[in-house]
N, CA, C and O atoms as a GROMACS GRO file, in nm:
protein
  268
    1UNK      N    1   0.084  -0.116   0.000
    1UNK     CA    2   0.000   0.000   0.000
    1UNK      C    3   0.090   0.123   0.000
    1UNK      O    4   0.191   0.134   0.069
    2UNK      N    5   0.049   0.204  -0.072
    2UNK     CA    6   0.153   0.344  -0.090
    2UNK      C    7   0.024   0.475  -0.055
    2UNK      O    8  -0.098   0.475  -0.072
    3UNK      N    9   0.132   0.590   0.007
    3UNK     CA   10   0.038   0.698   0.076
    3UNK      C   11  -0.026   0.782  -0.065
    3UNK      O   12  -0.062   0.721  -0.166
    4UNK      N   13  -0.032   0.912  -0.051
    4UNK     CA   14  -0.114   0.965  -0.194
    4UNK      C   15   0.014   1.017  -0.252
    4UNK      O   16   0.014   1.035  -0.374
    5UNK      N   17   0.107   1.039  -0.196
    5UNK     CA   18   0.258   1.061  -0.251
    5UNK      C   19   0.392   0.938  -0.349
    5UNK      O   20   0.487   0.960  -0.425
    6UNK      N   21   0.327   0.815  -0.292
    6UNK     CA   22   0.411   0.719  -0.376
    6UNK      C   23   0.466   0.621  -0.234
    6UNK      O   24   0.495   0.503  -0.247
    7UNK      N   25   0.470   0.678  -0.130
    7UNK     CA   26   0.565   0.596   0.000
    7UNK      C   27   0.457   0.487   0.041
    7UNK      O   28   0.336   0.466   0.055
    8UNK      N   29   0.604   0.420   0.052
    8UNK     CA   30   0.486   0.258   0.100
    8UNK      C   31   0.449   0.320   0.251
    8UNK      O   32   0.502   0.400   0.329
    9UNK      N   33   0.319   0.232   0.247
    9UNK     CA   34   0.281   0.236   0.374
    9UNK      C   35   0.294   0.085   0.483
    9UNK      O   36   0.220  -0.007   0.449
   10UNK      N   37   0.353   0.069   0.566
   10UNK     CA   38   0.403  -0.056   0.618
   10UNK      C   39   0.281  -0.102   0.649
   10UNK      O   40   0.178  -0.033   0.653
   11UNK      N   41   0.295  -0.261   0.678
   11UNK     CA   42   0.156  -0.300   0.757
   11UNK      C   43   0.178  -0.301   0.878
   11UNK      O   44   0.292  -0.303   0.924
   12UNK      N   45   0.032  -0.301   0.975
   12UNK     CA   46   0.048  -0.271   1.070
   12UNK      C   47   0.141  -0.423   1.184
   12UNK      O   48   0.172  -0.413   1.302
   13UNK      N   49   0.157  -0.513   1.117
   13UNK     CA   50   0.232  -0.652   1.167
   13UNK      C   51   0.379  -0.582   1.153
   13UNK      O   52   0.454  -0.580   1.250
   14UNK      N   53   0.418  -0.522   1.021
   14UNK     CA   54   0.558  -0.484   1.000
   14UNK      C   55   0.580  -0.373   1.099
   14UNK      O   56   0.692  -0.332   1.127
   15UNK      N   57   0.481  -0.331   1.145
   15UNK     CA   58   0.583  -0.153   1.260
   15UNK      C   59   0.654  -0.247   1.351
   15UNK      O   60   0.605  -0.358   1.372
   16UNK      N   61   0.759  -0.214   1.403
   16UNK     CA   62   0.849  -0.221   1.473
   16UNK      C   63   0.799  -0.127   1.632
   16UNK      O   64   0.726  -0.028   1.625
   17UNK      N   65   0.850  -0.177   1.754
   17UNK     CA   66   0.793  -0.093   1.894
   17UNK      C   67   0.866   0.007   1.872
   17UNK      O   68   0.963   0.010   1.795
   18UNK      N   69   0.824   0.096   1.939
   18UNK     CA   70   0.936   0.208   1.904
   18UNK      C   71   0.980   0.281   2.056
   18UNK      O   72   0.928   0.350   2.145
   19UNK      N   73   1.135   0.206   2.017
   19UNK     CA   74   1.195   0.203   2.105
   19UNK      C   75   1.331   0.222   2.093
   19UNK      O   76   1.357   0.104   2.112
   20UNK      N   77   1.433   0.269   2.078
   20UNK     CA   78   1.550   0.324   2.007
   20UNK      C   79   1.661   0.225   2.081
   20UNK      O   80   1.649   0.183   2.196
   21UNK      N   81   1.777   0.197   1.985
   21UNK     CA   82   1.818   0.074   2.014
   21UNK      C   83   1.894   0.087   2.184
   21UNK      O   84   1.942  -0.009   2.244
   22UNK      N   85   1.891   0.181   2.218
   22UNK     CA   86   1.930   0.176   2.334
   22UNK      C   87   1.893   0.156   2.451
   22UNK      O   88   1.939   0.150   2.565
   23UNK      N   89   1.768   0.146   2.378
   23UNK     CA   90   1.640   0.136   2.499
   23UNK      C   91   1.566   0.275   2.542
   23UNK      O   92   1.470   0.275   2.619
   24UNK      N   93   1.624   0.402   2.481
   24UNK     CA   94   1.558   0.545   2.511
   24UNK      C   95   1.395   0.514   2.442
   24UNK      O   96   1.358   0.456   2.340
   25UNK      N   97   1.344   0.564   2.522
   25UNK     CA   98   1.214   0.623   2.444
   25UNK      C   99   1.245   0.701   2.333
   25UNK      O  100   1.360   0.738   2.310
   26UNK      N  101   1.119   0.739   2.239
   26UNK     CA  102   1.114   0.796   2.132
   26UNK      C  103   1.109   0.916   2.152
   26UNK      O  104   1.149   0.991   2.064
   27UNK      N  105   1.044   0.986   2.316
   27UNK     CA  106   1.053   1.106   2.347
   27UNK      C  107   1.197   1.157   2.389
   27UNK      O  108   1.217   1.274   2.419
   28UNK      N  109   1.294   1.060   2.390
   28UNK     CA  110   1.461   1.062   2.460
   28UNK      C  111   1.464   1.097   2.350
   28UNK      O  112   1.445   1.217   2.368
   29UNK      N  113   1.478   1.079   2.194
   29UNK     CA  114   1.513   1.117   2.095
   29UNK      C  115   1.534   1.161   2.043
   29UNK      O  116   1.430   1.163   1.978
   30UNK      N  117   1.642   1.266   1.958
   30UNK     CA  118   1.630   1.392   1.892
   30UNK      C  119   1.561   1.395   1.783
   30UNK      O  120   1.509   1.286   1.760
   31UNK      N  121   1.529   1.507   1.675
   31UNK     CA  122   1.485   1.493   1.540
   31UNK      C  123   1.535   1.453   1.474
   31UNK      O  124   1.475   1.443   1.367
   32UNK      N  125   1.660   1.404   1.477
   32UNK     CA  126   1.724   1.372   1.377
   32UNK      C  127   1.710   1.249   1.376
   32UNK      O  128   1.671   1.193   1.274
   33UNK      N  129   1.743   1.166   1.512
   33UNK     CA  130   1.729   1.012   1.553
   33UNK      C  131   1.587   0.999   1.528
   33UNK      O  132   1.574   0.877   1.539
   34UNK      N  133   1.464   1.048   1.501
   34UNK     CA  134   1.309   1.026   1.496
   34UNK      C  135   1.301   1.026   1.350
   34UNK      O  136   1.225   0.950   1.290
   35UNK      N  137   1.382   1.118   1.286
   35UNK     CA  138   1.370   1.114   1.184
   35UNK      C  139   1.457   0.941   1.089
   35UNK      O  140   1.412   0.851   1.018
   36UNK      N  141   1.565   0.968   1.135
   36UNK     CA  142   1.638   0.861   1.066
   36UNK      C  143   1.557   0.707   1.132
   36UNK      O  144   1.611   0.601   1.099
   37UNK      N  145   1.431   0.699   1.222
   37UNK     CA  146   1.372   0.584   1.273
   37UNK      C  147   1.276   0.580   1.184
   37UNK      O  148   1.229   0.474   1.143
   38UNK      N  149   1.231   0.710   1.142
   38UNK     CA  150   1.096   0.648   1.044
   38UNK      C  151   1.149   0.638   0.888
   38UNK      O  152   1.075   0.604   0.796
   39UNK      N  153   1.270   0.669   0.874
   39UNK     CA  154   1.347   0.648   0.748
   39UNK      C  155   1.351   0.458   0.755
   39UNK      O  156   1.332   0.388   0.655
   40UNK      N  157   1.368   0.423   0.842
   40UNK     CA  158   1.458   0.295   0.864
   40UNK      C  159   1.320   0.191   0.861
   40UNK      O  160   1.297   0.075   0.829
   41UNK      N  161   1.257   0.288   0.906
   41UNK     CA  162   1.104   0.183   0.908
   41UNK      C  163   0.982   0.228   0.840
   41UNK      O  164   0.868   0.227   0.887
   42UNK      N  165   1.028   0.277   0.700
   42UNK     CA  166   0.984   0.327   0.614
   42UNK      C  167   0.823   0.415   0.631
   42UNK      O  168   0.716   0.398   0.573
   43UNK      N  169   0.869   0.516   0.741
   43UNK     CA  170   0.753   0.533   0.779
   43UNK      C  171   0.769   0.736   0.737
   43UNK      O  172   0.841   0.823   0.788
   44UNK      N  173   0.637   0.743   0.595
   44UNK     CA  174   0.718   0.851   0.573
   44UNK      C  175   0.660   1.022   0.666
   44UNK      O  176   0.546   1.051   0.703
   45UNK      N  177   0.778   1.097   0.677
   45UNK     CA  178   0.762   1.189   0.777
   45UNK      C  179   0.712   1.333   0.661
   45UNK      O  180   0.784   1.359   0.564
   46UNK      N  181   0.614   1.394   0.683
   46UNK     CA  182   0.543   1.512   0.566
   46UNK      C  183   0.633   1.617   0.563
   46UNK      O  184   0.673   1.627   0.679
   47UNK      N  185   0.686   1.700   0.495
   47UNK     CA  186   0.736   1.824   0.514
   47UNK      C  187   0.696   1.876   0.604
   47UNK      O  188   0.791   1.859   0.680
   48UNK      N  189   0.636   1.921   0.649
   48UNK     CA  190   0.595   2.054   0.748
   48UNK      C  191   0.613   1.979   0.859
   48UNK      O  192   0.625   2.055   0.954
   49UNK      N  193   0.620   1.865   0.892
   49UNK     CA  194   0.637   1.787   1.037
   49UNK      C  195   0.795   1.836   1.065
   49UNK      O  196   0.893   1.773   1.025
   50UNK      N  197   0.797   1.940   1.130
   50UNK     CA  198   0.922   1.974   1.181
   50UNK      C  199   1.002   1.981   1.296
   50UNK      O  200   1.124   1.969   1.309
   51UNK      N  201   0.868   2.014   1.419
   51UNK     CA  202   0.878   2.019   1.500
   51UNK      C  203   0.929   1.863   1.594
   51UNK      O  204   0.897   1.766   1.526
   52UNK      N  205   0.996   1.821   1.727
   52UNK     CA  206   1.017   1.684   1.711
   52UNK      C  207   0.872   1.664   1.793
   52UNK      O  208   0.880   1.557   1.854
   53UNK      N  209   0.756   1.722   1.813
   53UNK     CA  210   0.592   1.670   1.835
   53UNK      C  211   0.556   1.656   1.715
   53UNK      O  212   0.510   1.546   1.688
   54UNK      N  213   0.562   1.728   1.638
   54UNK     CA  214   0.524   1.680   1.466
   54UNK      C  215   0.572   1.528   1.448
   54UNK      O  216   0.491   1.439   1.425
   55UNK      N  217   0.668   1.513   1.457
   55UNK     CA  218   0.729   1.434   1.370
   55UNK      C  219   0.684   1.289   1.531
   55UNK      O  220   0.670   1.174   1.490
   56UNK      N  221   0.668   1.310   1.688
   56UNK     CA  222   0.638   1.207   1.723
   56UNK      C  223   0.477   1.185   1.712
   56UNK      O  224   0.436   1.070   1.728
   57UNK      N  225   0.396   1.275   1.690
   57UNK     CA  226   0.238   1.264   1.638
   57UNK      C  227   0.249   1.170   1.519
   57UNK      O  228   0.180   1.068   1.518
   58UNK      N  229   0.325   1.195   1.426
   58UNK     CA  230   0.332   1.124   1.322
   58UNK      C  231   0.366   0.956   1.312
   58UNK      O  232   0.317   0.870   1.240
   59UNK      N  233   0.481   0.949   1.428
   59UNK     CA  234   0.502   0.801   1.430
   59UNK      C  235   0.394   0.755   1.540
   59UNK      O  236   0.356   0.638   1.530
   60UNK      N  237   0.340   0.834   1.643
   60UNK     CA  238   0.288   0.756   1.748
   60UNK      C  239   0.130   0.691   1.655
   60UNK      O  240   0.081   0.578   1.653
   61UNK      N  241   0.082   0.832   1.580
   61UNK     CA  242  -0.081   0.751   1.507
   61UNK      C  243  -0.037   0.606   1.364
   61UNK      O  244  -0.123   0.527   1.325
   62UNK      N  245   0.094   0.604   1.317
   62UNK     CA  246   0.114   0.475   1.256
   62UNK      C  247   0.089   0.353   1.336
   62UNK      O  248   0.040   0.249   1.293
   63UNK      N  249   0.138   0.382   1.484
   63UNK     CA  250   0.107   0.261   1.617
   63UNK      C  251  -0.037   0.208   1.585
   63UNK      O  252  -0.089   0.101   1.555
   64UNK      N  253  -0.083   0.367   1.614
   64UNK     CA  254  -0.233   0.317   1.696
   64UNK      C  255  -0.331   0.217   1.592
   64UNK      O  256  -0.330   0.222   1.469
   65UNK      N  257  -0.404   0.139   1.665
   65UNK     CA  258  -0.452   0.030   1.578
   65UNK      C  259  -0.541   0.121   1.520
   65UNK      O  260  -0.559   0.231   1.573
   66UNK      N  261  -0.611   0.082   1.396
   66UNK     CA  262  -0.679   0.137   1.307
   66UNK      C  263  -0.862   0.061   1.308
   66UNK      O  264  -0.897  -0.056   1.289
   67UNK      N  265  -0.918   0.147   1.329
   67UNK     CA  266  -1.010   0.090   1.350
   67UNK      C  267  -1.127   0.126   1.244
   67UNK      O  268  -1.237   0.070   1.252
   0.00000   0.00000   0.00000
């Protein structure tokens, strides 16, 4: 499945916990490390998501189950 831009969209079996390999939370994280996590788990981040709440709004609603 791809978003309206072309990026796959993972399934929800493929997300990964998100949890940084060190064991930090995602809120321990900088933008750059949030960013290069949803690179890695092909999870794509919008332009304007700049802020690092942008960008964890963005990975936390890929989590949430879809109902």
């Amino acid at each position: 499945m791809q978003d309206s831009l072309g990026h796959p969209i993972p399934a929800q079996e493929d997300v990964q916990p998100f949890q940084h390999d060190e064991g930090e939370s995602m809120e321990d994280m900088t933008v750059k490390e949030l960013r290069d996590y949803a690179k890695a788990h092909a999870i794509p981040i919008p332009a304007m998501a700049t802020s690092k709440k942008a960008i964890l709004d963005v990975l936390t609603s890929v989590q949430e189950p879809q109902e």
